[in-house]
ChimeraX commands (.cxc) that place a marker at each C-alpha (Angstrom):
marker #1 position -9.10,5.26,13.00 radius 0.5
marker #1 position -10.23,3.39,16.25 radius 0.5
marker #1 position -9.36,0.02,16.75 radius 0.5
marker #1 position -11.29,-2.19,15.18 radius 0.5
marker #1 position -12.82,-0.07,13.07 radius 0.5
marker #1 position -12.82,0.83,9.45 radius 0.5
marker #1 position -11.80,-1.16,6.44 radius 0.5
marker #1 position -8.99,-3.20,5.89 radius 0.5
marker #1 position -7.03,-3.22,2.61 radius 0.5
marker #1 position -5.54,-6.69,3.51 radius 0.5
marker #1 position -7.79,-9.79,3.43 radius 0.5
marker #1 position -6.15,-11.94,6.03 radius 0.5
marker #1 position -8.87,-13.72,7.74 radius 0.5
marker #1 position -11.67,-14.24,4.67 radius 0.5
marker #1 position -15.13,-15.90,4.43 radius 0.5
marker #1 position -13.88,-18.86,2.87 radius 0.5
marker #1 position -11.14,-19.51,5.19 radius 0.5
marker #1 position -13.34,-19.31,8.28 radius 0.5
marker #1 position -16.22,-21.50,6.58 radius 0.5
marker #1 position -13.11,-23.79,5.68 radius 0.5
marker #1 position -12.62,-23.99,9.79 radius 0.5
marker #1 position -16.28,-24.08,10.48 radius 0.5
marker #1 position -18.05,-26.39,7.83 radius 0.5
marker #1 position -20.64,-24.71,5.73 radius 0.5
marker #1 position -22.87,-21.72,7.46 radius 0.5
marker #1 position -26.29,-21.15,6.75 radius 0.5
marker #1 position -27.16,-18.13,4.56 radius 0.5
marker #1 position -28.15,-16.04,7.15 radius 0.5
marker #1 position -24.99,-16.39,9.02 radius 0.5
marker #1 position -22.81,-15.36,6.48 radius 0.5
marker #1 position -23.35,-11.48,7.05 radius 0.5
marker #1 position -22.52,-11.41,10.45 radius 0.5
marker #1 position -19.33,-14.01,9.82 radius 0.5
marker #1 position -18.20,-11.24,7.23 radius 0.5
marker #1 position -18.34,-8.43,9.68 radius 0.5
marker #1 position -16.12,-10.25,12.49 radius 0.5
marker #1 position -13.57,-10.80,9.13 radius 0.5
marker #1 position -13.99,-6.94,8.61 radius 0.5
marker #1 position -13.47,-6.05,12.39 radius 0.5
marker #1 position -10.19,-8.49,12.66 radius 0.5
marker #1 position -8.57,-7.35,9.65 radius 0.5
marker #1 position -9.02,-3.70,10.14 radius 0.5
marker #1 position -7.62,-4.47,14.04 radius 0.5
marker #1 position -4.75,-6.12,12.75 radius 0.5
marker #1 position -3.75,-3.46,10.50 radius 0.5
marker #1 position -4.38,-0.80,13.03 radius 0.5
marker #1 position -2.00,-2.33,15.88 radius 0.5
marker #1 position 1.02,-3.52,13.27 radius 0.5
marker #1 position 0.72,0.18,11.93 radius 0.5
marker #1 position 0.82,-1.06,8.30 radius 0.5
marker #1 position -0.57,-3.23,5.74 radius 0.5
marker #1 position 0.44,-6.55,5.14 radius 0.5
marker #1 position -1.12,-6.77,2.12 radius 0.5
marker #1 position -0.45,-5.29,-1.73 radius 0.5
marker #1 position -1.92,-1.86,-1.72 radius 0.5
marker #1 position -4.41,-2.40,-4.38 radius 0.5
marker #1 position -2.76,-1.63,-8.16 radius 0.5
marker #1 position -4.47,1.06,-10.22 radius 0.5
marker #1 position -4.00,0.90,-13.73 radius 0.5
marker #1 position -6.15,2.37,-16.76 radius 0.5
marker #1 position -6.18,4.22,-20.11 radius 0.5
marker #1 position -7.70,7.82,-21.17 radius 0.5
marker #1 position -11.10,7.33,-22.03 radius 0.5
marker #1 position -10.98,10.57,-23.83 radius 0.5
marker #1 position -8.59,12.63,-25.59 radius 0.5
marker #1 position -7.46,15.49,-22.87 radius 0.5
marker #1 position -5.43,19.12,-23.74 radius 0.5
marker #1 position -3.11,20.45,-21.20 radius 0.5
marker #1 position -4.15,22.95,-18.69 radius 0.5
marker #1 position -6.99,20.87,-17.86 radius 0.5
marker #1 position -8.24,18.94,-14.23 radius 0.5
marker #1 position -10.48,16.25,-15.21 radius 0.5
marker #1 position -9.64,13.05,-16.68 radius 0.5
marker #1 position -11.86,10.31,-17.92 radius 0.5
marker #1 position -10.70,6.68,-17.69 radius 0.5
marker #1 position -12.81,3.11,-16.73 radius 0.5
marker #1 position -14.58,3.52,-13.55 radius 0.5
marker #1 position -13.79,-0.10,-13.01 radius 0.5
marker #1 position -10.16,0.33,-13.98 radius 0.5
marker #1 position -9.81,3.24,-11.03 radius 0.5
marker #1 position -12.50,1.71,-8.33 radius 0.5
marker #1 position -9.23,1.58,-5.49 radius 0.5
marker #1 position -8.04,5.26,-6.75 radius 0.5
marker #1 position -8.70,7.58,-3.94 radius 0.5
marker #1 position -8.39,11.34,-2.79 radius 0.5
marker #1 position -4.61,12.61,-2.42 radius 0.5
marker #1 position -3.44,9.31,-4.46 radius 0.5
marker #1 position -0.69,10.49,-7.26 radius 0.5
marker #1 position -1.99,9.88,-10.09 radius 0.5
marker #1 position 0.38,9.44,-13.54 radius 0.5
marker #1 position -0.62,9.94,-16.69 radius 0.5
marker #1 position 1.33,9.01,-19.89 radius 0.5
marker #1 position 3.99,6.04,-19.97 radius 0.5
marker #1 position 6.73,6.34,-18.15 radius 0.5
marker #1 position 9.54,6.22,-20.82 radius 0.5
marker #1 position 7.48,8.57,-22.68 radius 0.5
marker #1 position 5.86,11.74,-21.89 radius 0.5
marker #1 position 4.15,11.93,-18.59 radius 0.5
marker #1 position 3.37,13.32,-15.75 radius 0.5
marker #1 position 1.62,12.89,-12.20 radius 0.5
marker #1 position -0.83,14.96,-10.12 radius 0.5
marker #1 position -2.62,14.57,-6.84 radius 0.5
marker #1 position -6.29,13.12,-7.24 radius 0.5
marker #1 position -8.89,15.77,-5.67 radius 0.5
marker #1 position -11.30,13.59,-6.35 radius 0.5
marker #1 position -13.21,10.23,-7.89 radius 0.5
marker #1 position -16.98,10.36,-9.57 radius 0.5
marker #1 position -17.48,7.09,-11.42 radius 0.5
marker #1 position -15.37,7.42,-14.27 radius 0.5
marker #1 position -13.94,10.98,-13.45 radius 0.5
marker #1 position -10.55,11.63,-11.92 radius 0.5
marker #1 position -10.42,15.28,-10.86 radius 0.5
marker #1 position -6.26,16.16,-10.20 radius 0.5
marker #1 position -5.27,18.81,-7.95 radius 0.5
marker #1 position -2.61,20.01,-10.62 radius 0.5
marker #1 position -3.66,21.22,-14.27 radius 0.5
marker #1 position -2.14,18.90,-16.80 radius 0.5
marker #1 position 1.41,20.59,-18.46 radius 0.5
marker #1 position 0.90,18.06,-21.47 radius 0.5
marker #1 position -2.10,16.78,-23.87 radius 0.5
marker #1 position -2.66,13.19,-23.91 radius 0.5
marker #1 position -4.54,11.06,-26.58 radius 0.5
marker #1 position -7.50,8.14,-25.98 radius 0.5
marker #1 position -5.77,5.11,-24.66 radius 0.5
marker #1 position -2.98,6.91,-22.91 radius 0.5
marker #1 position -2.12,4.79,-20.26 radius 0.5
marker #1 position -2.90,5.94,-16.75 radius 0.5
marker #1 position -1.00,4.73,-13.32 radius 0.5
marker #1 position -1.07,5.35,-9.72 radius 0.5
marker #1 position 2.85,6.57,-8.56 radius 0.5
marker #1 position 3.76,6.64,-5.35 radius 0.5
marker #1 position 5.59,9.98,-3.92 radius 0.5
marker #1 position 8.60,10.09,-1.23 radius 0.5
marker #1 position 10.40,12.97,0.40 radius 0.5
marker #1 position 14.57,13.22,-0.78 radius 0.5
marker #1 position 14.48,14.41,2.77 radius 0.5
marker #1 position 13.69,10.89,3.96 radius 0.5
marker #1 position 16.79,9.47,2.30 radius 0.5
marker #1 position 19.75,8.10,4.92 radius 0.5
marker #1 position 22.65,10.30,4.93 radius 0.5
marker #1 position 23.34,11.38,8.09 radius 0.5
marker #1 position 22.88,15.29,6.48 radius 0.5
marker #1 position 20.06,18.03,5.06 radius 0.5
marker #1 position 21.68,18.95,2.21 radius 0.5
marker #1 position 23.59,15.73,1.28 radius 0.5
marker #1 position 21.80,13.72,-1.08 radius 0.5
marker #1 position 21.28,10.15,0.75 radius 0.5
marker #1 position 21.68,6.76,-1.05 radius 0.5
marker #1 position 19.22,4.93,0.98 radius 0.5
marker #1 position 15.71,4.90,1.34 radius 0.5
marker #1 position 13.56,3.52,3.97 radius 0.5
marker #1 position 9.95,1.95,2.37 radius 0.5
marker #1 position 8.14,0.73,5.69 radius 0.5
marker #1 position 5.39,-0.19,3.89 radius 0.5
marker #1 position 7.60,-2.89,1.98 radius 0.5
marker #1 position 7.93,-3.03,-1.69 radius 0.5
marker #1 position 6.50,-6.33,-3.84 radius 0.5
marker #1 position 7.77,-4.82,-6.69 radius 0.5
marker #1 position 9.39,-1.76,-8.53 radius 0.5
marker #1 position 9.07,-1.39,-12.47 radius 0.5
marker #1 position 10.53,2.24,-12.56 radius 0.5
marker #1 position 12.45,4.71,-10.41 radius 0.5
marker #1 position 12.25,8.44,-11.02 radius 0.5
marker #1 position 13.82,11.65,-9.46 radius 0.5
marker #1 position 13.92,15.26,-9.43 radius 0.5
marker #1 position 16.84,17.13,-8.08 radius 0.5
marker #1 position 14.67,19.51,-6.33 radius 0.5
marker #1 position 11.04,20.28,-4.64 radius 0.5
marker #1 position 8.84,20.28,-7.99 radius 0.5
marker #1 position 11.64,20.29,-10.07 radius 0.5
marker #1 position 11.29,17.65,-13.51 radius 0.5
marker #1 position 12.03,14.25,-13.04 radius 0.5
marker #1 position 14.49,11.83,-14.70 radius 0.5
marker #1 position 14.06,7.90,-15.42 radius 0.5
marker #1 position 16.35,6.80,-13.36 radius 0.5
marker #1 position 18.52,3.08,-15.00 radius 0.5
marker #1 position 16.97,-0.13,-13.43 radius 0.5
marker #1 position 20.56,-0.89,-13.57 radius 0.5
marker #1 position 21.35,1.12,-10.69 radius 0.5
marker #1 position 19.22,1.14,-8.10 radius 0.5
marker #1 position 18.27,-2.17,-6.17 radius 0.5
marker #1 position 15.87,-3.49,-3.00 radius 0.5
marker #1 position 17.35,-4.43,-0.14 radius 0.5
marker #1 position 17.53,-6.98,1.63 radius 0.5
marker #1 position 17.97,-9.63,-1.30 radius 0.5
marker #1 position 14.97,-11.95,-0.73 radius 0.5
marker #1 position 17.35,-14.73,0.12 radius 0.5
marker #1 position 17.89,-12.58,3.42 radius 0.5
marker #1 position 14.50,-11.32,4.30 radius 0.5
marker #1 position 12.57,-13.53,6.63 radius 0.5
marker #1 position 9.85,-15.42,4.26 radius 0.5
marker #1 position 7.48,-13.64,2.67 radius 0.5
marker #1 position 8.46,-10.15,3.79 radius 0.5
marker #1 position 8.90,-7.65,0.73 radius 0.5
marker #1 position 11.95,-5.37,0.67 radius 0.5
marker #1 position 12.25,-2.41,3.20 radius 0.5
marker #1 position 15.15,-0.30,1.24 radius 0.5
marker #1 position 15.89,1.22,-1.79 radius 0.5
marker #1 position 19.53,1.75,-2.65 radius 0.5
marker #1 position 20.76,3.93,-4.69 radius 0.5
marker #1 position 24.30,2.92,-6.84 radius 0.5
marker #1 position 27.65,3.97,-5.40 radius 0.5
marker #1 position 29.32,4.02,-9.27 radius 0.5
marker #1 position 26.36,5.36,-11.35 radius 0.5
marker #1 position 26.24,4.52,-15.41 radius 0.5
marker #1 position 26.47,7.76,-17.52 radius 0.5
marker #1 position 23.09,7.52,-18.30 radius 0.5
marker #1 position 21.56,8.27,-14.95 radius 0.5
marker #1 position 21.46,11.83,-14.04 radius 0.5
marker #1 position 20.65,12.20,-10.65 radius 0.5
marker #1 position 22.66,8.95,-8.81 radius 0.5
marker #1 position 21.27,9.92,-5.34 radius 0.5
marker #1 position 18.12,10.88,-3.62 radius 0.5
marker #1 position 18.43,14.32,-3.46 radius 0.5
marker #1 position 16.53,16.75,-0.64 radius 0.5
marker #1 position 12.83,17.95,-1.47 radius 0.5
marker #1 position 9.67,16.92,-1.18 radius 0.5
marker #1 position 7.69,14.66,-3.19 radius 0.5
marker #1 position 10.80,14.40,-5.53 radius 0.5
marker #1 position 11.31,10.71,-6.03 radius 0.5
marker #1 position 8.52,8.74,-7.77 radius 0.5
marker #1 position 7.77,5.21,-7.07 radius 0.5
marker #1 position 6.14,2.90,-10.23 radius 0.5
marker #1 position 5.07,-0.84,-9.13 radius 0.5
marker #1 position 3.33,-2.75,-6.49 radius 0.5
marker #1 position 3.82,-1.47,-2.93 radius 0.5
marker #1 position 3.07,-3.15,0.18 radius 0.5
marker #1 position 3.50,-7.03,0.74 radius 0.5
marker #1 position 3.41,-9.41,-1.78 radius 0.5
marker #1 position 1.11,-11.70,-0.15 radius 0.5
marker #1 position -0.82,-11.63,3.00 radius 0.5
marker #1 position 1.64,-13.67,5.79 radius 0.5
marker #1 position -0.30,-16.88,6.20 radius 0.5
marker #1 position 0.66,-16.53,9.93 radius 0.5
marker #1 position -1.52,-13.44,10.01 radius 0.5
marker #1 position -4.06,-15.15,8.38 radius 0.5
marker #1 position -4.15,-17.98,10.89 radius 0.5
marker #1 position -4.53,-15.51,13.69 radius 0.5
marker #1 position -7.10,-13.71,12.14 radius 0.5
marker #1 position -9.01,-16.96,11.53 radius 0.5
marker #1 position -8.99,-18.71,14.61 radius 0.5
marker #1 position -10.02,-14.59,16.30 radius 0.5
marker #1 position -12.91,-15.10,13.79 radius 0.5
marker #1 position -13.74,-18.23,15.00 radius 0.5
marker #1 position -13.52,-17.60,18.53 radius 0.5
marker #1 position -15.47,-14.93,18.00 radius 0.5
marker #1 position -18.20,-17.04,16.25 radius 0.5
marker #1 position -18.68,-19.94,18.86 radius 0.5
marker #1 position -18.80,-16.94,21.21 radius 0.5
marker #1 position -22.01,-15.04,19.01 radius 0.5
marker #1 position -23.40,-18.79,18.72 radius 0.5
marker #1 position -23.15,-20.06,21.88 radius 0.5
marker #1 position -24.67,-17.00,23.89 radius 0.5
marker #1 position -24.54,-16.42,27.57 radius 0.5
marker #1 position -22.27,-14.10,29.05 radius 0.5
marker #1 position -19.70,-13.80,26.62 radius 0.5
marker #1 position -21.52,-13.31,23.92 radius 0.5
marker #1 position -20.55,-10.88,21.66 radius 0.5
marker #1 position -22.53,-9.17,18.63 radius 0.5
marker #1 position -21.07,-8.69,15.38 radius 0.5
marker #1 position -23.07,-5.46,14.73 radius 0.5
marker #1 position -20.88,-4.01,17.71 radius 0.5
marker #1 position -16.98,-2.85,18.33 radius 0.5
marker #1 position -15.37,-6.29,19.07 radius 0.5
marker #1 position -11.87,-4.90,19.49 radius 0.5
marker #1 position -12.33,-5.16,22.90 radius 0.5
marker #1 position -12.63,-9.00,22.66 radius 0.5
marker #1 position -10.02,-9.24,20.05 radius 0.5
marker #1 position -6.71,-8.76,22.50 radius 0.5
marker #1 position -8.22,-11.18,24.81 radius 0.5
marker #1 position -8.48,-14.18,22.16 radius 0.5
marker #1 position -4.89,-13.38,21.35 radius 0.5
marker #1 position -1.92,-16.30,22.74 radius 0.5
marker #1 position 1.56,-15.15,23.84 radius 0.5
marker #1 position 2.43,-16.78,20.76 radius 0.5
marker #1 position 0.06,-14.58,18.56 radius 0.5
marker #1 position 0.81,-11.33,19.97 radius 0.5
marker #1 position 4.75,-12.46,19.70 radius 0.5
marker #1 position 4.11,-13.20,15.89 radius 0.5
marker #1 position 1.94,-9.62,15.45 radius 0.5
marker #1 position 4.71,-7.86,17.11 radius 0.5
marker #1 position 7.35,-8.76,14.19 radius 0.5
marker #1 position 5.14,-7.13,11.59 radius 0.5
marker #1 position 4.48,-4.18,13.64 radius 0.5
marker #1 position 5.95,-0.56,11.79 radius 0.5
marker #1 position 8.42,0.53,14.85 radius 0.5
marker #1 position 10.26,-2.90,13.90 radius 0.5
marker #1 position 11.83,-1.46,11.00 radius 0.5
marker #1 position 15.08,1.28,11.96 radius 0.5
marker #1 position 15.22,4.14,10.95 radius 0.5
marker #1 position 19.76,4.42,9.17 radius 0.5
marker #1 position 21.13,7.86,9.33 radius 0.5
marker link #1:1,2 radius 0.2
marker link #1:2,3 radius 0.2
marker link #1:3,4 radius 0.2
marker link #1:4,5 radius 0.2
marker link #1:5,6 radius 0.2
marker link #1:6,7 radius 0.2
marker link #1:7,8 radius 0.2
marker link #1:8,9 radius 0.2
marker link #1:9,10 radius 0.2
marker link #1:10,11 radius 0.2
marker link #1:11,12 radius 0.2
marker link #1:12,13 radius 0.2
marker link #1:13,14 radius 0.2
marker link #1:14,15 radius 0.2
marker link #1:15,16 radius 0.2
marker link #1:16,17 radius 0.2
marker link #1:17,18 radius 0.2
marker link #1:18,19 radius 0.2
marker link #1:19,20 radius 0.2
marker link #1:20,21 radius 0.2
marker link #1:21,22 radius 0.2
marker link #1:22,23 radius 0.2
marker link #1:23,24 radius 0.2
marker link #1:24,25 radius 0.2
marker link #1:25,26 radius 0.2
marker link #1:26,27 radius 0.2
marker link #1:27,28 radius 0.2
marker link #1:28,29 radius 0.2
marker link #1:29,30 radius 0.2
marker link #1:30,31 radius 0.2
marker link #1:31,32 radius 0.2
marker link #1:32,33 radius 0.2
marker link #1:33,34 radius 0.2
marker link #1:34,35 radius 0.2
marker link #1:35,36 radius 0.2
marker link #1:36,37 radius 0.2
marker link #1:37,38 radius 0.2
marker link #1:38,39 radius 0.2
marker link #1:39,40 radius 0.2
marker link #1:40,41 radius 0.2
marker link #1:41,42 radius 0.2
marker link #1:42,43 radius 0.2
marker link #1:43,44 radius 0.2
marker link #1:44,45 radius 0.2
marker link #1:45,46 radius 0.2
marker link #1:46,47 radius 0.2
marker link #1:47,48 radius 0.2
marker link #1:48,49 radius 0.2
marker link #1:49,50 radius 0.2
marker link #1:50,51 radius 0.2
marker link #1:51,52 radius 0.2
marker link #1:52,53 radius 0.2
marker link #1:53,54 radius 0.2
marker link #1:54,55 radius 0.2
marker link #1:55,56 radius 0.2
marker link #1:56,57 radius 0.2
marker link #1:57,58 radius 0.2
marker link #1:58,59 radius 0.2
marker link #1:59,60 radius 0.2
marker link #1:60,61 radius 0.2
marker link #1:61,62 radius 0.2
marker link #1:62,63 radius 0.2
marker link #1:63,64 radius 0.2
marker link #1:64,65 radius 0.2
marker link #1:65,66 radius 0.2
marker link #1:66,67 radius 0.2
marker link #1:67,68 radius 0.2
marker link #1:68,69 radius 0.2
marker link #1:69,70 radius 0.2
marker link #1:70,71 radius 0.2
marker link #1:71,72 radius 0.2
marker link #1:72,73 radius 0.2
marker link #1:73,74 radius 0.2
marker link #1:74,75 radius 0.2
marker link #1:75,76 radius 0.2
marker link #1:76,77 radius 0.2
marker link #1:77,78 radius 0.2
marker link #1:78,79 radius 0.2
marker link #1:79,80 radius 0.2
marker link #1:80,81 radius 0.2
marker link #1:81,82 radius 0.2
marker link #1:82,83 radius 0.2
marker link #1:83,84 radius 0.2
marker link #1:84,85 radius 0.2
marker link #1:85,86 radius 0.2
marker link #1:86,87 radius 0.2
marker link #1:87,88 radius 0.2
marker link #1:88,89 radius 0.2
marker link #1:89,90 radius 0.2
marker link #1:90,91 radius 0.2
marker link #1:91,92 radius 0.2
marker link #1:92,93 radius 0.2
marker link #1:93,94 radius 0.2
marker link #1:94,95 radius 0.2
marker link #1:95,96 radius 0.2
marker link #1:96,97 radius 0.2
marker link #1:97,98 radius 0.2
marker link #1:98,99 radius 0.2
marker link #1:99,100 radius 0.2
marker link #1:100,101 radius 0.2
marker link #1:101,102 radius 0.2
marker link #1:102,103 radius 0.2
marker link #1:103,104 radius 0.2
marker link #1:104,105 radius 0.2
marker link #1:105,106 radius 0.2
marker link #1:106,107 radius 0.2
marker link #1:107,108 radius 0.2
marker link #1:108,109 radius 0.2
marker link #1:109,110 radius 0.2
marker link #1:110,111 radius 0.2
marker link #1:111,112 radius 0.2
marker link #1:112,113 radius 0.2
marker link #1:113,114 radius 0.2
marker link #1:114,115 radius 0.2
marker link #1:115,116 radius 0.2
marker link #1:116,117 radius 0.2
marker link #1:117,118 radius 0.2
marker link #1:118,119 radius 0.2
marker link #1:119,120 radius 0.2
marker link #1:120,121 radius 0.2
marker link #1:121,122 radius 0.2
marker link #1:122,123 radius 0.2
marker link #1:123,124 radius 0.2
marker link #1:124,125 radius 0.2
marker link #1:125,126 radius 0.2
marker link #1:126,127 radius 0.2
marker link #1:127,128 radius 0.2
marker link #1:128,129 radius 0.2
marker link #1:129,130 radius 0.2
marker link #1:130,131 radius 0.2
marker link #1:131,132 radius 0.2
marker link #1:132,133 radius 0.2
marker link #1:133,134 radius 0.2
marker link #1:134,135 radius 0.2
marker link #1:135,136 radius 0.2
marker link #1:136,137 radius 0.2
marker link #1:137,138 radius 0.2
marker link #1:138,139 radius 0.2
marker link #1:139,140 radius 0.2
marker link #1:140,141 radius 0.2
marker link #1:141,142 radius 0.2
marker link #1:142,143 radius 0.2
marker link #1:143,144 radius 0.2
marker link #1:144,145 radius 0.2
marker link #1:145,146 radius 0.2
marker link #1:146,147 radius 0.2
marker link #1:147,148 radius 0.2
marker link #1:148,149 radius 0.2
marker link #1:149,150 radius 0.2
marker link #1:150,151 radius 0.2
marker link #1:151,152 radius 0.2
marker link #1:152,153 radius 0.2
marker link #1:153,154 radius 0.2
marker link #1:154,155 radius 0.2
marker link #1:155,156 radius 0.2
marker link #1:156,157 radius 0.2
marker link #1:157,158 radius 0.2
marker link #1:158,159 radius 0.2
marker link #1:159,160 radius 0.2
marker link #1:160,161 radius 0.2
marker link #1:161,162 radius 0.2
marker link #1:162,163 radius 0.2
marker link #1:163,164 radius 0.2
marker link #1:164,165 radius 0.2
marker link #1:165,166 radius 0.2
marker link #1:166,167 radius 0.2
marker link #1:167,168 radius 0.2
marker link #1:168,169 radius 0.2
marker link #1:169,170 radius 0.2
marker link #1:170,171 radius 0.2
marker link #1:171,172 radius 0.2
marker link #1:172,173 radius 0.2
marker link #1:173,174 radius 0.2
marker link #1:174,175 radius 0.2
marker link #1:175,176 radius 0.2
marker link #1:176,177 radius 0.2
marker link #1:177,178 radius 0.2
marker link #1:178,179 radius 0.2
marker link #1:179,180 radius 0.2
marker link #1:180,181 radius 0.2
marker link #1:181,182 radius 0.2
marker link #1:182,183 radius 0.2
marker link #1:183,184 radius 0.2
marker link #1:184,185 radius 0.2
marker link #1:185,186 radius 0.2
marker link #1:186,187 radius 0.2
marker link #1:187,188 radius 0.2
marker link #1:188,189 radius 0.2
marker link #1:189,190 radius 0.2
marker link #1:190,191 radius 0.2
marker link #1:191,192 radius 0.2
marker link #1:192,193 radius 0.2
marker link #1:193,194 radius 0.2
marker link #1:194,195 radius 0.2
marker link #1:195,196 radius 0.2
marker link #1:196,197 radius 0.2
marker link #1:197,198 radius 0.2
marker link #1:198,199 radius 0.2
marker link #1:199,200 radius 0.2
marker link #1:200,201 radius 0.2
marker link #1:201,202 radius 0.2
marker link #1:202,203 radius 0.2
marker link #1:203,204 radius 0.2
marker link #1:204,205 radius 0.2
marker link #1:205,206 radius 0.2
marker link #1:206,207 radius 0.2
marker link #1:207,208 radius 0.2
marker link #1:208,209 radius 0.2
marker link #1:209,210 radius 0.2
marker link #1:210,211 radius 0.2
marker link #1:211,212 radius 0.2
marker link #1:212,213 radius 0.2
marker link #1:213,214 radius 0.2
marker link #1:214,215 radius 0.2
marker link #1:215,216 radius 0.2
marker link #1:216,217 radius 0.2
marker link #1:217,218 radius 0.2
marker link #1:218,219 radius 0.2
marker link #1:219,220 radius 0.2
marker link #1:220,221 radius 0.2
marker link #1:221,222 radius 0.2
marker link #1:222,223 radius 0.2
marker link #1:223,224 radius 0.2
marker link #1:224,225 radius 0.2
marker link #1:225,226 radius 0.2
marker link #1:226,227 radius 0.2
marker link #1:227,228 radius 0.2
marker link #1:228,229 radius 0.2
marker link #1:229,230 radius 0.2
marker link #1:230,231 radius 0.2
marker link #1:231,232 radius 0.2
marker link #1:232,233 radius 0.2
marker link #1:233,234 radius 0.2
marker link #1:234,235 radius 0.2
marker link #1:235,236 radius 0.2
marker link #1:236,237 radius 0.2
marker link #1:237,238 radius 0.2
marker link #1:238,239 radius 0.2
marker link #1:239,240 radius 0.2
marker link #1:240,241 radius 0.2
marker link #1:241,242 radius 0.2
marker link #1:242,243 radius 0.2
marker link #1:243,244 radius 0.2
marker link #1:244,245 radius 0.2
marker link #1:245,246 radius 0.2
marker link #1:246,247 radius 0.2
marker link #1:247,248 radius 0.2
marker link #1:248,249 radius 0.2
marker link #1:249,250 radius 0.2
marker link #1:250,251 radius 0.2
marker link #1:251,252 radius 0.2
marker link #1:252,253 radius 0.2
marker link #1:253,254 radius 0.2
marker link #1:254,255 radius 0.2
marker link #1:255,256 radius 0.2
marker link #1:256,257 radius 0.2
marker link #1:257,258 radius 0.2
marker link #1:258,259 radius 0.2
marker link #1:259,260 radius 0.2
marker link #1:260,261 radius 0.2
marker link #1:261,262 radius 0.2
marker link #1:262,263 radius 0.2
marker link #1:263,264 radius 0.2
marker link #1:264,265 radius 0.2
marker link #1:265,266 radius 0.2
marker link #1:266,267 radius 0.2
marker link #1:267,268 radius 0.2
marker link #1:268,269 radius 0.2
marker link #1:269,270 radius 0.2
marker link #1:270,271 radius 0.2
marker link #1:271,272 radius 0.2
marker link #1:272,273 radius 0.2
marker link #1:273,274 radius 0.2
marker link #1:274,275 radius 0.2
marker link #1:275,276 radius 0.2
marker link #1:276,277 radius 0.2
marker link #1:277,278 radius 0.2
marker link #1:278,279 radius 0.2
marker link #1:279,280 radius 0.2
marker link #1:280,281 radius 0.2
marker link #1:281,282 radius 0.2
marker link #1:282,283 radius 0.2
marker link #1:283,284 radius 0.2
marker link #1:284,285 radius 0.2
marker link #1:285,286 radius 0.2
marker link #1:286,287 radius 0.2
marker link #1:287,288 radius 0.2
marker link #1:288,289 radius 0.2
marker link #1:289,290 radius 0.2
marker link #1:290,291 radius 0.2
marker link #1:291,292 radius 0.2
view
């Protein structure tokens, strides 16, 4: 994605904060002030390297009784608007039976998965988006030694269930809430930052079966709100006062005017203070280490 273009999935600078620092807007203008919000939050996202922002939750029921063996589920096409291609997609509850597939596709109210269903699920089943890791990505210093720690860039708001397979497509096990935690405790994290590790239990209870991350791919399943809780209101304030400055600049003409209907990302670094870039920099994803 170039910078500045695309669309954002955080709402950091927003219609009704800039009209807040503006005074009311005339119809007309509104359009245009939405664009410069669309250019500065898809910027933002594209120098940090991440979103600082809840990736949007997707959660629905079958909207028709399915068999196994088949691709296509039904569910609310209002329910599964922010589902998109190569999303995982679970399907059943997760201390029940379930199971999770990559979405092909999305047609209104049709989910197409990439893997034929193992199970048959009846009308109101619940449906979920999961998120996938690598056991490879775990921190142990080894290949082949399972790891106890693993590194979530993308920060996690929240985590309602843990699940793990032992192997590359191998079945997965509910892992105890009990034994696994996110680090750092939010008493150590710097305000409003989510949690950046998942730990895995050095004395596991004898009801969890796999106490580690073991190697594969796509063997540990994430269930729960990933991303950052909230938008930082620093970011916010930056992406305001670009908005702004970008505004007075479309209004007051001459020649550094600038039209929203254009890239503005060239304008965007040079509205920036050594203080703004300084605050951007924290969030950005190289600031997180990589243990191990």
């Amino acid at each position: 994605m170039a910078a500045g273009q695309g669309t954002a999935v955080g709402a950091y600078a927003t219609l009704a904060g800039i009209q807040a620092r503006v005074g009311n807007t005339a119809a007309s203008d509104t359009a245009e002030l939405q664009v410069f919000c669309d250019q500065v939050n898809a910027w933002i996202e594209q120098y940090t390297g991440r979103i600082l922002a809840p990736l949007p939750i997707v959660k629905s029921t079958v909207a028709a009784a399915s068999v196994g063996d088949v691709t296509l589920i039904a569910a609310a096409a209002a329910d599964i608007a922010n589902l998109n291609p190569n999303d995982e997609l679970a399907i059943g509850p997760v201390t029940g039976t379930h199971e999770s597939s990559p979405v092909l596709a999305v047609s209104s109210a049709t989910i197409t998965l990439g893997v034929p269903l193992a199970n048959s699920y009846a009308i109101h089943s619940p449906i979920e988006r999961v998120f996938l890791r690598d056991g490879f990505d775990a921190c142990s210093g080894d290949d082949i030694v399972p790891g106890r720690v693993m590194i979530e860039e993308r920060g996690i708001a929240l985590l309602t269930a843990l699940e793990i397979a032992s192997f590359t497509r191998g079945p997965f096990a509910l892992i105890p809430s009990t034994d696994y935690w996110l680090r750092p405790v939010p008493q150590r994290r710097d305000p409003g930052w989510p949690a950046t590790e998942l730990t895995m239990t050095n004395i596991p209870s004898p009801t969890n079966p796999y106490p580690a991350f073991f190697p594969g791919y796509g063997n540990t399943r994430l269930w729960g709100v990933i991303g950052w809780p909230v938008e930082p209101t620093d970011v916010c304030a930056i992406a305001e006062r670009v908005v702004v400055a970008l505004w007075q600049m479309k209004s007051g003409g001459g020649a550094y005017s600038v039209d929203p209907g254009t890239i503005t990302a060239q304008q965007i670094p040079h509205l920036l203070s050594t203080d703004d870039w300084r605050a951007l920099n924290r969030y950005m994803i190289k600031s997180i280490g990589v243990v191990g």
